[in-house]
C-alpha positions, 0 to 999 in steps of 0.5 A: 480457480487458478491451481497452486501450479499456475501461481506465479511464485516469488523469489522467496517461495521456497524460503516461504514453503520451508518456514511454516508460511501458510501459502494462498492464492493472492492475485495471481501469486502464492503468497504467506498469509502467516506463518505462525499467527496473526496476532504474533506477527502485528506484534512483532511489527509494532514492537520490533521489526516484521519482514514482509515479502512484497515482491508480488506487486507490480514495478514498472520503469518509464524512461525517455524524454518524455517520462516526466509529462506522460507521467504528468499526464498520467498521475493525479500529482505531478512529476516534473517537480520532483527532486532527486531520491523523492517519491510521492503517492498518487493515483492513476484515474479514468476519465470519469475519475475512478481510480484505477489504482494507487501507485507510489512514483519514485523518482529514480536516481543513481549512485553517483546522482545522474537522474535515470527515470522514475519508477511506478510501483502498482498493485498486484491485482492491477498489474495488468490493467494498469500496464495496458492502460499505460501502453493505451496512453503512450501513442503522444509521448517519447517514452519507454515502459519496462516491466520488471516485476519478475527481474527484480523481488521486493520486500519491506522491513517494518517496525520501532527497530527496522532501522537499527536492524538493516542500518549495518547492512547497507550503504544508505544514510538511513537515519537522514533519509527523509521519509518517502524518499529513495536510493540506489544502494548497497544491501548486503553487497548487492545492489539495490533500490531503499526506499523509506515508504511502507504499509504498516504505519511503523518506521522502516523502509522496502527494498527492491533487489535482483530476484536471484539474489533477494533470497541470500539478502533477505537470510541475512536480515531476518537472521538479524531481526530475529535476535530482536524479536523480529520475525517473517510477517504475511500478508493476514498481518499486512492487513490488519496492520495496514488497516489499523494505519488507516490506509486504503487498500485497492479492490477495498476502499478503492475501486473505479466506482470510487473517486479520490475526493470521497475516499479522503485522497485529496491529499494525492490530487494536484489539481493547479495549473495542470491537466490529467486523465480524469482531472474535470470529473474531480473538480466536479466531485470537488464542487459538488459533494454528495457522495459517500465518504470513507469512515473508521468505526470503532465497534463495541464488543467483540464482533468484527464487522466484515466487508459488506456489512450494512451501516445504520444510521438510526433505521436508515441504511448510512452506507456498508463496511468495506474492511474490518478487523479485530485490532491486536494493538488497541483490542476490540473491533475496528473497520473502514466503511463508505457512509453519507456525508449526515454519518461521516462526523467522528463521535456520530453513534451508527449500529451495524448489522452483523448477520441480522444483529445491529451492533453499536458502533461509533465513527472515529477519526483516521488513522486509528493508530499512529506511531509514537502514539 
């Protein structure tokens, strides 16, 4: 087990250790898991504005002539249509179509409009693997790869008011930018990249900024969000959050044992008129069927079912939970879980079994929460 020493540290670990953040191992980095509770901060979120210190994911930049097919060739939805300022979410797969990772892909453009490359954002716990795997892939294409997690901290600004919030403090035309689109822009007169993406299923948007001054901008924007409820969120509110969204997290719902079809991600598959890694094996989930497919489960009660809890279907094994939580927002139980396809239809009444004990539970259609909703 690492030791705090050998952590990797964000640019805002001392502004973490200051404010009561609660530090644990994530990844390789010592990141907040709350700082004050859980439950207080998923409010703050949902009903005002939550400031997430997301700096531990991996950023990657591939430039050169060849970014745009390597990435095509990379990537399960390609990039060589993508407009300026656009973004899209997609998935990097092995051969046999397990995913690697889930990755956003941001095409980058500057200021003045001149197209600059495009941008990867990877998890943290895949930084490594996935930058190996690029490199392993680079042999046939004119490209350049620049890692530049460490040069530059990120952190998102999530929630009904995040908007209202970090609108005086920055150049973008954020009300008419689309969602999943971004910019290079001005935050608190530094220059940085605003994208409108997020985790959390609120409205909002994340910032990527030189980590020498990431510190002074975040100051300045939780100052302000603090005078409308908002406040610092970890990574304990991140999760239940996220999962409340319905969204996937790697090393959870995804896995290179997993495939896109069965995790519900066809969405992030462009399989016409192109090639990629692992694009045969899909096509062959995509004929043939049978495997488990992720599931929200509503549980009755108050018992949270953990990762790794046994899903019945009758006296019949149907599959296992792989995330589980007390949602604050809807107050009772849910969870995400692999089922077969005979458990998979929402309203299907299962049990699981919660350290020897079968608790009712029901299949329900994802995501749990949406906003404005």
């Amino acid at each position: 087990m690492s030791t705090n020493n050998q952590l990797a540290h964000t640019p805002l670990f001392d502004w973490h250790s200051a404010h009561g953040g609660r530090m644990v191992e994530f990844s390789g980095w010592s990141m907040p898991v709350q700082y004050t509770s859980i439950v207080e901060e998923h409010q703050a979120t949902r009903t005002a504005v939550g400031l997430f210190d997301i700096s531990h994911m991996g950023r990657v930049l591939v430039n050169g002539p060849d970014a745009a097919k390597y990435l095509d060739h990379l990537l399960t939805r390609s990039v060589v249509d993508m407009k300026p300022h656009q973004i899209r979410y997609s998935l990097v797969c092995n051969e046999a179509g397990g995913i690697l990772d889930d990755v956003l892909c941001y095409r980058v453009t500057l200021e003045n409009g001149e197209h600059s490359g495009y941008g990867l954002v990877v998890n943290a716990g895949n930084r490594q693997k996935i930058l190996a795997w690029m490199e392993n892939q680079q042999a046939d294409f004119d490209v350049k790869l620049e890692d530049i997690t460490t040069a530059y901290g990120m952190f998102a600004m999530q929630g009904p008011r995040a908007i209202e919030i970090f609108d005086p403090h920055t150049s973008c035309e954020l009300t008419s930018m689309r969602y999943y689109t971004g910019q290079v822009a001005q935050v608190c007169g530094v220059e940085c990249f605003v994208s409108r993406t997020g985790y959390t299923g609120e409205d909002g948007c994340e910032i990527v900024c030189p980590s020498e001054q990431l510190p002074a901008v975040w100051e300045q924007l939780i100052t302000s969000a603090s005078a409308v409820g908002g406040r610092a969120v970890g990574l304990g509110a991140r999760d239940t959050l996220r999962l409340e969204a319905g969204m996937p997290l790697y090393g959870h719902e995804l896995d290179e044992s997993t495939n896109p079809i069965q995790a519900g991600l066809d969405f992030a598959v462009n399989l016409r008129d192109r090639e990629f890694i692992g694009r045969e094996a899909i096509v062959g989930f995509q004929r043939d069927h049978k495997q488990s497919v992720r599931v929200g489960i509503q549980m009755e009660g108050k018992r949270v079912a953990r990762e790794g809890a046994t899903v019945l279907l009758g006296d019949q094994q149907a599959g296992n939970v792989t995330s589980g939580t007390f949602s604050p927002t809807f107050n009772h139980p849910i969870a995400m879980a692999y089922v077969c396809t005979s458990a998979a239809a929402p309203g299907t009444p299962l049990a699981v079994d919660i350290r020897g004990q079968e608790h009712p539970a029901q299949v329900v259609p994802l995501p749990f929460y949406e906003r404005g909703k």
